[in-house]
C-alpha positions in Angstrom: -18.0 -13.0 -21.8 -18.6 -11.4 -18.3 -17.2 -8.0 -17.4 -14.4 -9.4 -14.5 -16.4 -7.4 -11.8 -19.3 -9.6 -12.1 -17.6 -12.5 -11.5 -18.1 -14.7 -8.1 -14.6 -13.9 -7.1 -13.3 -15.2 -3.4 -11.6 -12.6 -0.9 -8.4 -14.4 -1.9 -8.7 -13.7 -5.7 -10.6 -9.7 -5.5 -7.1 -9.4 -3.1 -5.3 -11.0 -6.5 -7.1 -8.2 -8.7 -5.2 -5.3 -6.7 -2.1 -7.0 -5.2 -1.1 -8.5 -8.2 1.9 -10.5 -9.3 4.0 -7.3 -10.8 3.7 -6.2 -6.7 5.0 -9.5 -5.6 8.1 -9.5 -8.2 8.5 -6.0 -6.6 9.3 -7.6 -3.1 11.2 -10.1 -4.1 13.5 -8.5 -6.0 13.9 -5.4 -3.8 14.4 -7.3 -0.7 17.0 -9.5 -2.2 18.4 -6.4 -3.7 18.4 -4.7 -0.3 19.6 -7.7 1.9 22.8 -7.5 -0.3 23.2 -4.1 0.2 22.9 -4.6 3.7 26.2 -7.6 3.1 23.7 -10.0 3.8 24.5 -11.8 0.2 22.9 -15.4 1.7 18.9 -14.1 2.1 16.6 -14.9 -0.5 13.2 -15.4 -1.2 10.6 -16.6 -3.4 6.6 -15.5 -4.9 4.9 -17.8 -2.8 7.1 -17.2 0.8 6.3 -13.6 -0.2 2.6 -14.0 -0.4 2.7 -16.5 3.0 4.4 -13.6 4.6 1.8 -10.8 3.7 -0.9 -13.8 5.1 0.5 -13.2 8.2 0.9 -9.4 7.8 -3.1 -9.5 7.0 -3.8 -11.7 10.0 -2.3 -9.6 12.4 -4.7 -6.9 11.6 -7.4 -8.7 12.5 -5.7 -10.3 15.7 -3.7 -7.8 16.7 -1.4 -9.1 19.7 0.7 -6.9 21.9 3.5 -8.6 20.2 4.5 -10.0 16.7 6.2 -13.0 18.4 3.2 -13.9 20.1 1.7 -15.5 16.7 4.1 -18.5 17.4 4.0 -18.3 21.3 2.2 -22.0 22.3 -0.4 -21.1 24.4 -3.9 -21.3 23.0 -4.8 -17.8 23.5 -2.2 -16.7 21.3 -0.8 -19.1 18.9 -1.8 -19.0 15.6 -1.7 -22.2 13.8 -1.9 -19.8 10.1 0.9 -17.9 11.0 3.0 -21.1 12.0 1.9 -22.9 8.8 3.5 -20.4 6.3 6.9 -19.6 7.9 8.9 -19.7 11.5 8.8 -16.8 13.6 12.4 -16.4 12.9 12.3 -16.6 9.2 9.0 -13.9 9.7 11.5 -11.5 11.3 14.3 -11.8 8.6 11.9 -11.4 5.9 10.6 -8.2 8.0 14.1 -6.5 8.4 14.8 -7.1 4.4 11.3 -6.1 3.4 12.0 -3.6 0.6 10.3 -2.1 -2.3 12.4 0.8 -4.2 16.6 0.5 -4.9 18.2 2.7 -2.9 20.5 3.7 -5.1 18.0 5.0 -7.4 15.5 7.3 -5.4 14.0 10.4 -5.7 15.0 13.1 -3.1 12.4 15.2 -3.6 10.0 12.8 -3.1 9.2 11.5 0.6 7.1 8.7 -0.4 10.2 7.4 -2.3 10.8 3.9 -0.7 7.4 2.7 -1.0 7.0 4.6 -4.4 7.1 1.9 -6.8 4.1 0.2 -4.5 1.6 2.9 -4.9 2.1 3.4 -9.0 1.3 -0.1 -9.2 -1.3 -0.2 -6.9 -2.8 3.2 -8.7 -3.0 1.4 -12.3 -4.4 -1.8 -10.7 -6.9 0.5 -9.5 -7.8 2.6 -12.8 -7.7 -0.7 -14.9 -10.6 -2.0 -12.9 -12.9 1.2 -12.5 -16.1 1.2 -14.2 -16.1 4.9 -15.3 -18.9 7.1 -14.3 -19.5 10.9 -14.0 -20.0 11.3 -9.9 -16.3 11.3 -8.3 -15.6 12.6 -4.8 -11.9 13.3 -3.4 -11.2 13.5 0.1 -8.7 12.7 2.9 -8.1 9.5 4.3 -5.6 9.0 7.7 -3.7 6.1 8.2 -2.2 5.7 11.8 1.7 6.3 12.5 3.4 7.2 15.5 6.9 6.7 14.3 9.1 9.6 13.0 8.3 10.4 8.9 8.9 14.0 7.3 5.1 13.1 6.1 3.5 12.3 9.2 0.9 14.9 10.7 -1.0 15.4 13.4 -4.6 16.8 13.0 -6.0 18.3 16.0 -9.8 16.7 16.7 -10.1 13.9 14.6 -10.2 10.1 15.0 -7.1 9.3 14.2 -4.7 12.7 15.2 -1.1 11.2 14.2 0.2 9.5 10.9 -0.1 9.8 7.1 -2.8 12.1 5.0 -3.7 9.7 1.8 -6.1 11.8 -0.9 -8.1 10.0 -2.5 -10.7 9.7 -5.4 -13.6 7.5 -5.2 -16.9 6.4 -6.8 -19.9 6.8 -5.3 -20.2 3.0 -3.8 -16.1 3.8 -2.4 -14.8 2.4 -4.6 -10.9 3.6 -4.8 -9.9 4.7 -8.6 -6.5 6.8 -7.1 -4.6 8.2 -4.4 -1.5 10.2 -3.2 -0.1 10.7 0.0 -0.1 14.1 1.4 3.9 15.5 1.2 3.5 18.9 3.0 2.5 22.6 1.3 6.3 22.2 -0.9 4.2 19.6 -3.0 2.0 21.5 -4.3 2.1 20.8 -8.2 0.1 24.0 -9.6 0.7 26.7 -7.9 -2.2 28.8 -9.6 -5.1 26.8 -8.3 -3.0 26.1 -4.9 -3.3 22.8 -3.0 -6.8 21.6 -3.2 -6.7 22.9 -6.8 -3.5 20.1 -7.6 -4.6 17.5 -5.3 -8.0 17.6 -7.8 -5.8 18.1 -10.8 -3.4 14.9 -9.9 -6.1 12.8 -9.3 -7.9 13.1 -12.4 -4.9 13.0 -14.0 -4.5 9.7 -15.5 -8.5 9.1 -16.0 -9.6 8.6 -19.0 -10.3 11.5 -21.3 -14.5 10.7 -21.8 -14.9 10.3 -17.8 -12.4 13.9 -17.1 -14.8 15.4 -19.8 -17.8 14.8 -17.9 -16.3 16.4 -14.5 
């Protein structure tokens, strides 16, 4: 039986490997959850609307428009016959305000990251199940654009991308992603002995498994 890697896997099902159907459950729930705790007791949702409505979410990355309504706008130059196919613009929007992924009635204070939370632990053991251990890691710091207003949102004087949110992360040699944490300020600093980079190091390696942390 082949390893899963090594399988001729479509950009639809190595998405599948990561995003999987715990992450999906996630949404639904939580943004039914959260539409009632907003009164609105009439949204709901399913797996499949969920998944159309991350299509979309994808697309837009790769043709970004000044504007999200813009997707359904008729003229050629902007319309988007996938975005149309999955959902109405107005069912995109209602989806987007109910969008949720941790109860709020259940977070952690002391944790900034707390809404999106439950994402990044599943993303993180999505991402250890399918690492092919070896000996060479490398942790560094990623930056994902932000301009909005975030206790966790820095600004880094020279690089590329100056404002939004400091992800470290752990990777193999070919970049591949085995774990990550985003940056939460100097107050998150787990052991205070070996100081930050000493805990980001630490945190990372963490949850690897105990032949691959013996050969760092």
């Amino acid at each position: 039986m082949s390893h899963p890697i090594e399988e001729d896997f479509t950009a639809t099902l190595w998405f599948e490997q990561f995003f999987s159907d715990d992450i999906i459950q996630l949404i639904v729930n939580e943004s039914i959850s959260y539409a009632k705790f907003r009164g609105n007791h009439h949204f709901t949702a399913d797996s499949d609307e969920i998944r159309g409505f991350l299509a979309v979410l994808i697309l837009s990355g790769y043709v970004p428009h000044p504007r999200r309504r813009m997707y359904w706008e008729q003229a050629a130059d902007f319309h988007s016959a996938v975005a149309a196919y999955f959902m109405t613009r107005n069912r995109f929007e209602e989806v987007m305000r109910n969008l949720h992924l941790a109860d709020n009635n259940n977070l952690n204070k002391e944790d900034k990251v707390a809404k999106v939370r439950p994402l990044f632990d599943i993303l993180n053991r999505s991402f250890l199940a399918r690492f092919c251990p070896e000996a060479h890691l490398s942790i560094d710091e990623s930056m994902v654009p932000y301009f909005g207003h975030h206790r966790c949102k820095q600004y880094i004087r020279g690089k590329p991308i100056r404002f939004g949110y400091k992800i470290w992360c752990l990777n193999t040699t070919l970049g591949y992603l085995v774990q990550f944490q985003p940056y939460q300020g100097k107050g998150s600093v787990t052991h205070s002995e070996f100081g930050l980079g000493g805990s980001v190091v630490l945190d990372l390696i963490n949850n690897l498994p105990v032949g691959v942390q013996s050969l760092l």
